[in-house]
C-alpha positions in Angstrom: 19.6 -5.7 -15.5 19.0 -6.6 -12.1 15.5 -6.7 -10.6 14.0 -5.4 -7.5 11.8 -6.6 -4.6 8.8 -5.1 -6.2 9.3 -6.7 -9.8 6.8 -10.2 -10.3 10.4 -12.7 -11.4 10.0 -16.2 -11.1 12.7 -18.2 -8.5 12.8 -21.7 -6.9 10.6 -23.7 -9.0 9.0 -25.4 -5.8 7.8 -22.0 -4.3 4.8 -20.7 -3.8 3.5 -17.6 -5.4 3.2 -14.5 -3.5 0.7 -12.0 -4.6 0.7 -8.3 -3.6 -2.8 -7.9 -3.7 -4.4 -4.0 -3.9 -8.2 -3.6 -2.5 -10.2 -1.7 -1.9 -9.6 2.3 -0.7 -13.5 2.8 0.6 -15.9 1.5 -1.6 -15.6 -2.4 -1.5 -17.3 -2.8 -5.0 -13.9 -0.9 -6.3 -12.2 -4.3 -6.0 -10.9 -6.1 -9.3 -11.6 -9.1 -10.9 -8.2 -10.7 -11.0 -8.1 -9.6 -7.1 -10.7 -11.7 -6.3 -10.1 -14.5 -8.3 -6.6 -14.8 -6.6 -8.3 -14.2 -3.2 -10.2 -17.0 -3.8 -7.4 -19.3 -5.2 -4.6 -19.2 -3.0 -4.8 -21.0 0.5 -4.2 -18.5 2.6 -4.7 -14.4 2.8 -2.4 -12.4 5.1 -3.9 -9.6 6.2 -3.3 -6.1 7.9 -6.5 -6.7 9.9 -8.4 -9.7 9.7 -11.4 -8.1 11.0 -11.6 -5.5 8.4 -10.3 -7.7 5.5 -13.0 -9.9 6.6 -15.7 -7.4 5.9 -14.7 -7.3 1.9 -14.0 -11.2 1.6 -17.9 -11.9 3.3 -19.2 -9.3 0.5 -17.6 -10.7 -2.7 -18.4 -14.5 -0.5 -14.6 -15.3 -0.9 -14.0 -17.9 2.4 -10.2 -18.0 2.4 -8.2 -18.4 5.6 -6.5 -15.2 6.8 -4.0 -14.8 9.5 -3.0 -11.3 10.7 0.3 -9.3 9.1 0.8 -5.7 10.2 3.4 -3.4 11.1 3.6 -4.8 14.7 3.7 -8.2 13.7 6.9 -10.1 15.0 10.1 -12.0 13.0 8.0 -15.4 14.0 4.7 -14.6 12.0 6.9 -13.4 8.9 9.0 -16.7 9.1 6.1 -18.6 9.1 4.7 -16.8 6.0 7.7 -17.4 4.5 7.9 -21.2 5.2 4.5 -21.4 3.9 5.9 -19.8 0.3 9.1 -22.1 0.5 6.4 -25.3 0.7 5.2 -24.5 -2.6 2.0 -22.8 -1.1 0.5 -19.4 -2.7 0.2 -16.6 -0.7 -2.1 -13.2 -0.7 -0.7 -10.0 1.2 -3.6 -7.4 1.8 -3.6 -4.5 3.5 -6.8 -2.7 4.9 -6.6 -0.2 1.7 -4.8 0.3 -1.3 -1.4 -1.2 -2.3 0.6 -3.3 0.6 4.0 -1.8 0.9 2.7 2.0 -0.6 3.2 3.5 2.9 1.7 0.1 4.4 2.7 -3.0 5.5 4.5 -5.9 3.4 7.8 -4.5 2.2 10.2 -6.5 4.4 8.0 -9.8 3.4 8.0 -9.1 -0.5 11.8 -8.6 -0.3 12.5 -11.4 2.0 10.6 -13.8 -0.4 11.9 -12.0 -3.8 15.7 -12.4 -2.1 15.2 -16.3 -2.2 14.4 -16.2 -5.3 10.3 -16.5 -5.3 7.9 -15.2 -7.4 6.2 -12.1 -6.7 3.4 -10.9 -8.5 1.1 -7.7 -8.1 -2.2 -7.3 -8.2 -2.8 -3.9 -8.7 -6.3 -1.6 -8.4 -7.4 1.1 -6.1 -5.2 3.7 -5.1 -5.7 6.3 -2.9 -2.8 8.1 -5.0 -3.9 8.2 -8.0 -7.6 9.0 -7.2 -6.1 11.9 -5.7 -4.3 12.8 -8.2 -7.0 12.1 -10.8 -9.5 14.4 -8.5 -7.6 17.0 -7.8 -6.8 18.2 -10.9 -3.6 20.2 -9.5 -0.6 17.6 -9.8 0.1 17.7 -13.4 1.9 16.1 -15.7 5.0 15.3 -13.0 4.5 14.8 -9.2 5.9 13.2 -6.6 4.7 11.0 -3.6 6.1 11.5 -0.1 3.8 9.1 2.1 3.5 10.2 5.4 5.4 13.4 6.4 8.0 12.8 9.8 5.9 13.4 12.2 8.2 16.1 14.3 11.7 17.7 14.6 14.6 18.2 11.9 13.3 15.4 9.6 10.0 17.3 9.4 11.4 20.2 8.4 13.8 19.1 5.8 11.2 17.5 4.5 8.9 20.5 4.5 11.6 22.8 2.9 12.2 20.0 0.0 9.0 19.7 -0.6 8.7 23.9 -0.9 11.6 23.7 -3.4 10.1 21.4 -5.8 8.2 22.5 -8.9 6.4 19.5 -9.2 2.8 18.4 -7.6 3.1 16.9 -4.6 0.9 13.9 -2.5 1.1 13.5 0.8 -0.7 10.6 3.2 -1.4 12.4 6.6 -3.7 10.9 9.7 -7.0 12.9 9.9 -6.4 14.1 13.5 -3.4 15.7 12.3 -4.5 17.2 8.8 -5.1 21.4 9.8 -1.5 21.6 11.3 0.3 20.3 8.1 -1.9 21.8 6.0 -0.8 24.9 8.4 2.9 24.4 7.6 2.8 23.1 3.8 1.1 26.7 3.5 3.8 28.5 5.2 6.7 26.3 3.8 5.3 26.7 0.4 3.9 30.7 0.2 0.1 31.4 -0.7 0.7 31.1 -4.3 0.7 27.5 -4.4 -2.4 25.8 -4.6 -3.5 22.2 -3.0 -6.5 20.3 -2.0 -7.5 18.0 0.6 -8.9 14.9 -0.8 -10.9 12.4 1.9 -12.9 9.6 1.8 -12.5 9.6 -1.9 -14.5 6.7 -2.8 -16.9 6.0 -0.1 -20.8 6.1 -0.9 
């Protein structure tokens, strides 16, 4: 059986360890044990935003180095991650909520590193999925996730029509400025007989 990018395997003995490290989606007491104690261990954090992961290392008084990795980032900073891995030196990936590569950044870094044969490992904890399924009470016992929705044109509407078609619960991500028009078209894709709910700031005092 082969494995995949996402699988914790263990590779080139010299390598570092990179941990895919889940945190926080709002309330920063939601973090793990095991989350911090690897925050804490490994020499360096890479983080979506520094500033923001900064906040929730200062409360738990975890005083790792970060350096910023984010969508935008270029090849350079992701070699240079990666170089750091192949020098035998652990590695934390965070993003600024939930689960790095779950519609966030990290993906092309986990399978770089898991092609050459490192070990991955992750840290899982809050997710803004499951709470939503969890508080909704409307998924059931099968669902689907779809992320973020294409944001216009042909995609959007395949999407849309796929998403009508399937008797399963559905989650979708969407950005709050754009929340009342999809919720606009799910209801017209989907007919009045299907429920849903809007979950927000699901774990924030």
């Amino acid at each position: 059986m082969t494995g995949s990018a996402t699988e914790a395997r263990t590779g080139a003995a010299d390598g570092g360890t990179l941990y895919v490290v889940a945190t926080p989606i709002g309330n920063l007491g939601d973090v793990t044990l095991r989350a911090l104690e690897i925050l804490r261990s490994v020499p360096l954090i890479a983080a979506e935003d520094t500033r923001h992961t900064r906040r929730l290392l200062e409360r738990h008084s975890v005083t790792t180095r970060t350096v910023s990795y984010h969508a935008q980032s270029d090849a350079s900073r992701a070699e240079a991650l990666l170089e750091h891995l192949r020098a035998g030196a652990d590695l934390a990936l965070v993003t600024d909520a939930g689960t790095p590569t779950v519609s966030d950044p990290g993906s092309e870094l986990v399978a770089a590193w898991a092609a050459e044969g490192g070990t991955v490992v992750p840290i899982p904890g809050a997710s803004a999925v499951l709470a939503a399924v969890a508080g909704s009470g409307l998924a059931g016992p099968r669902w689907s996730f779809e992320g973020f929705l294409p944001r216009t044109g042909r995609d959007r509407r395949e999407r849309l029509a796929r998403i009508a078609a399937d008797e399963r619960g559905t989650i979708l991500f969407e950005a709050p400025g754009r929340v009342a028009a999809t919720l606009r078209e799910l209801a017209a894709a989907c007919g009045p007989e299907r429920p849903g709910a809007a979950c927000r700031e699901l774990t924030k005092l």
